[in-house]
C-alpha positions in Angstrom: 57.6 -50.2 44.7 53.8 -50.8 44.6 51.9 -49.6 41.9 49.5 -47.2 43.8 46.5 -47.9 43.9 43.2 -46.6 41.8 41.0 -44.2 43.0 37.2 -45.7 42.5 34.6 -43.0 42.6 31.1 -44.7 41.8 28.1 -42.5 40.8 24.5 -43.9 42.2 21.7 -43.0 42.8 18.2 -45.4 42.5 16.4 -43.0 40.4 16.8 -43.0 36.7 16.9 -40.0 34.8 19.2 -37.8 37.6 22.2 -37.5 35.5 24.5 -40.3 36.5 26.1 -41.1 32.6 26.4 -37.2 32.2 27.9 -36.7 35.6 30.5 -39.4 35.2 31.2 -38.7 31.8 32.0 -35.0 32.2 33.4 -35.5 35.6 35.9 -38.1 34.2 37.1 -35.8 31.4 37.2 -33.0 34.0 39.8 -34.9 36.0 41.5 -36.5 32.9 42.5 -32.8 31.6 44.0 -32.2 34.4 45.7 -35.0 34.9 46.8 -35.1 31.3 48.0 -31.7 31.6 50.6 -32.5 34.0 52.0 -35.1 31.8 53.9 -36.0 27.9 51.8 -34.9 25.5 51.5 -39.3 24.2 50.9 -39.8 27.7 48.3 -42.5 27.9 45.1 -41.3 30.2 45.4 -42.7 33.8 41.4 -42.4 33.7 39.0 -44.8 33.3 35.4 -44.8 33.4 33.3 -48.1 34.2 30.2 -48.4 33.2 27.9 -50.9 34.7 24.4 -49.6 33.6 22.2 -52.5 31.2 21.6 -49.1 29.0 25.1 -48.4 28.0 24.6 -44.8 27.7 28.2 -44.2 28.3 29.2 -46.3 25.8 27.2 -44.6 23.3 28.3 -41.1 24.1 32.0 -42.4 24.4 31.3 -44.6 20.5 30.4 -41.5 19.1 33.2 -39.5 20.4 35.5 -42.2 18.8 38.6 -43.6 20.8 40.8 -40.6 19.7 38.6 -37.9 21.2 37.7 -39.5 24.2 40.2 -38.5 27.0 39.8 -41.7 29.2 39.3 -45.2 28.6 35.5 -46.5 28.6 34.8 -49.8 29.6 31.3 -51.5 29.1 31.1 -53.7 32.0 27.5 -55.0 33.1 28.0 -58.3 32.2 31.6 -59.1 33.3 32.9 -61.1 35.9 32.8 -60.1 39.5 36.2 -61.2 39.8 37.0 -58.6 37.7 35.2 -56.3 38.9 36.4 -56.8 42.4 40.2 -55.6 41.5 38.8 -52.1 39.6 40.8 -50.3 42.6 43.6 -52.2 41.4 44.3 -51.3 37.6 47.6 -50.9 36.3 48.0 -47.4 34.9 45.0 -46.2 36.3 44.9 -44.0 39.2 41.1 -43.1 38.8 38.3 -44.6 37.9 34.6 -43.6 38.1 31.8 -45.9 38.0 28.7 -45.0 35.8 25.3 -47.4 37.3 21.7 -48.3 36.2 19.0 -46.9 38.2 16.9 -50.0 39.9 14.1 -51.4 41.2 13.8 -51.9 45.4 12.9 -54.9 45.8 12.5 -54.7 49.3 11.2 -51.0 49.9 9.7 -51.6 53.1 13.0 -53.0 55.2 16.2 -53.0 55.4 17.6 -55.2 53.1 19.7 -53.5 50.5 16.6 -53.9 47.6 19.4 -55.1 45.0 17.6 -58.2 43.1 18.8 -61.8 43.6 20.3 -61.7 40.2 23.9 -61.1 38.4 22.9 -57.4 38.0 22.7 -57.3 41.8 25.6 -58.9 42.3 27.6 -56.6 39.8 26.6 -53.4 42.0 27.1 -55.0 45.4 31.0 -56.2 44.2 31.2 -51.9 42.8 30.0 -50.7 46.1 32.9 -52.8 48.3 35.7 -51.5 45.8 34.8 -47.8 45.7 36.4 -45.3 47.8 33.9 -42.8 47.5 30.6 -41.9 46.1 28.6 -39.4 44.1 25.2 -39.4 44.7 23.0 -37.0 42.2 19.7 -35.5 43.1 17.3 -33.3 40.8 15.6 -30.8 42.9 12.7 -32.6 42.5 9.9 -34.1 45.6 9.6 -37.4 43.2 13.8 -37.7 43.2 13.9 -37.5 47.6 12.9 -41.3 48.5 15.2 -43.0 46.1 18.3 -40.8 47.6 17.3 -42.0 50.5 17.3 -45.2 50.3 20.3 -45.3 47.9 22.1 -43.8 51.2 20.4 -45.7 53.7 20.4 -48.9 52.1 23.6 -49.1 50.1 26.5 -46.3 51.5 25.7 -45.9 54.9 26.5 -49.6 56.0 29.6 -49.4 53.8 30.9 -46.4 55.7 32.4 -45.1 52.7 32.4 -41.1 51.8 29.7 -39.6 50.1 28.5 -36.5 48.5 25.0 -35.8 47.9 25.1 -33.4 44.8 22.2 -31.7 43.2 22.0 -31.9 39.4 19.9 -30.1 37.0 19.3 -26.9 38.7 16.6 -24.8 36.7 18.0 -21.3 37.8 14.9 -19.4 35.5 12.2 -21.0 38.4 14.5 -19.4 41.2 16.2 -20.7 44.3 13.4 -22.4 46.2 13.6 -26.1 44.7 17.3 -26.1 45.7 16.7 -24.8 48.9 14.3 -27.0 50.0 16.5 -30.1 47.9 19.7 -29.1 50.3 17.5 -27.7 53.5 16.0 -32.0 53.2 19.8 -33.1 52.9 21.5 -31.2 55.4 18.5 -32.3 58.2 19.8 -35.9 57.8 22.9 -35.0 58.4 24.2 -35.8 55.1 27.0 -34.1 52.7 25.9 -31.5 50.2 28.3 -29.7 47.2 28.4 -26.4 47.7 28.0 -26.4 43.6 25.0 -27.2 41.8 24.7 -28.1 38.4 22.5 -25.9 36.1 20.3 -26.9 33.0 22.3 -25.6 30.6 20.8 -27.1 26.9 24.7 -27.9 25.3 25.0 -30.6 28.4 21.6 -31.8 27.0 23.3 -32.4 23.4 26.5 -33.0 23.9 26.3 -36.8 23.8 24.7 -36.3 20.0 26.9 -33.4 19.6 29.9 -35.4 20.5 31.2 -33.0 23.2 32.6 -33.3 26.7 33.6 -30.3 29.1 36.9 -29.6 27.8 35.6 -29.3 24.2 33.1 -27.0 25.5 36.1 -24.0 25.4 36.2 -24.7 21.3 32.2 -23.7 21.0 33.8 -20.1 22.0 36.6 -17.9 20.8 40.0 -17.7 22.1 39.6 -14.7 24.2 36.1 -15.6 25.8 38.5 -18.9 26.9 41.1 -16.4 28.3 38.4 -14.3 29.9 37.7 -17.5 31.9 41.0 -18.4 32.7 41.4 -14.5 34.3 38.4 -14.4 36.4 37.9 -18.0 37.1 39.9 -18.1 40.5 37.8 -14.6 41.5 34.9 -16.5 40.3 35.0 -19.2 42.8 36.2 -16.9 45.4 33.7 -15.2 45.8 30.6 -15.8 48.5 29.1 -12.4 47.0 26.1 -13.3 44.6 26.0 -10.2 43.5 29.5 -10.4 42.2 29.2 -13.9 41.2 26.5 -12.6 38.8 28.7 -9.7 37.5 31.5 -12.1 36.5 29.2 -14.9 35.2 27.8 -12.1 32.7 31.2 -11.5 31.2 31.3 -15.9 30.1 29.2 -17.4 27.3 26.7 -19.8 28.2 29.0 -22.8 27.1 31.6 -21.6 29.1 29.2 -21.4 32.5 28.2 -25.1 31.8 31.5 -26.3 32.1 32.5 -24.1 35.3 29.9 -25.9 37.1 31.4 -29.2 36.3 34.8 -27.8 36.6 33.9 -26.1 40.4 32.2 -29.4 41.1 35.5 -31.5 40.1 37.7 -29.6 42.7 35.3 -29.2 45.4 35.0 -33.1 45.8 39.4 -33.3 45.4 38.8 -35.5 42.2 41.9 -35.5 40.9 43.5 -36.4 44.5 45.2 -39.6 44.9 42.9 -42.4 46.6 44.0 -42.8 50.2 
């Protein structure tokens, strides 16, 4: 029998700064627990995260985590060969992957080439796109943050013909709803697909690189019966269309515990942890 094959979800967006190494960092160990949990406790992880950004913030984040923390494999891969790269969607023991990229500079704004340089870089990203089944494409609710998404789509997913999800990231909930209104309201008039979740600013996703955290280790900031409390209302929580209600329950969680629902919600909104097809 075939081994099956590996699920490749790339994150990308053109702007810097939108979240991509958080996103695919927590995302990663989101699916990785859950995939883990179904399996012998010295299981290896059949995740993997990729990360082709110049920057290497994954790899930092994952080198201070140490190997024995980190829930997935990390692979720093910018400068490796395309061939290589090609067969990510093909790795033995692997049955999802997700792609971390660099933010970059269009060099062809104005038409429609795809604005990926004439360089190795560019050829890494272009040999990412063919092999992923699907992409995440994060967006702060920000006027600066609309153009690159645009062209990001435009340029690079649309003539692939792959799925995508637009998701908006850092979501300042003390300015009110109006900037993520606005952020989906210019979304859903091109037609485009929006998660229903947003991701909040919550300060311990700001520090958990430093702090040598993922989602998961989020539960032990908290005590063991704030962790149950989650566990009881959680499937009410995402229920739920009533704000109203939604608020009640969120003020029974801990802050820490809020952050990582978001992720959490996100993860089995988009099917993460399903099979590539």
């Amino acid at each position: 029998m075939a081994n099956p094959r590996t699920k490749v979800v790339t994150l990308i967006n053109q702007k810097g700064g939108v979240g991509k190494s958080t996103m695919t960092m927590n995302l990663a160990a989101c699916v990785a627990e859950e995939l883990l949990a179904g399996l012998p406790a010295d299981s290896p992880s059949p995740v993997a995260v990729v990360s082709v950004d110049p920057q290497g913030s994954a790899k930092w984040w994952a080198d201070r985590m140490g190997p024995a923390a980190l829930p997935f494999h990390l692979f720093q891969a910018d400068d490796d060969p395309l061939d290589w790269l090609g067969q990510l969607n093909a790795i033995h023991g692997i049955s999802h992957l997700f792609v971390d990229t660099p933010g970059w500079h269009d060099t062809n704004p104005d038409n429609t080439e795809d604005g990926l340089e004439a360089s190795y870089s560019g050829d890494v990203l272009r040999t990412v796109l063919d092999v992923s089944d699907e992409f995440i494409v994060p967006m702060n609710p920000a006027p600066l943050c609309f153009d690159p998404t645009v062209r990001t789509i435009e340029k690079l997913i649309l003539p692939r013909g792959k799925k995508f999800t637009v998701v908006v990231n850092e979501h300042d909930t003390l300015r009110g709803e109006k900037r993520l209104t606005k952020t989906r309201d210019f979304v859903l008039q091109r037609g485009w697909p929006i998660a229903d979740t947003a991701l909040r600013v919550y300060s311990v996703h700001t520090d958990a690189s430093a702090d040598r955290l993922l989602v998961p280790e989020y539960k032990e900031l908290v005590s063991a019966a704030q962790v149950q409390n989650y566990e009881n209302v959680r499937t009410e929580l995402w229920a739920t269309t009533d704000k109203e209600r939604r608020s009640a329950i969120e003020k029974t969680l801990p802050t820490e515990l809020k952050a990582a629902d978001d992720f959490y919600r996100l993860a089995d909104e988009l099917a993460l942890t399903g099979a590539a097809k």
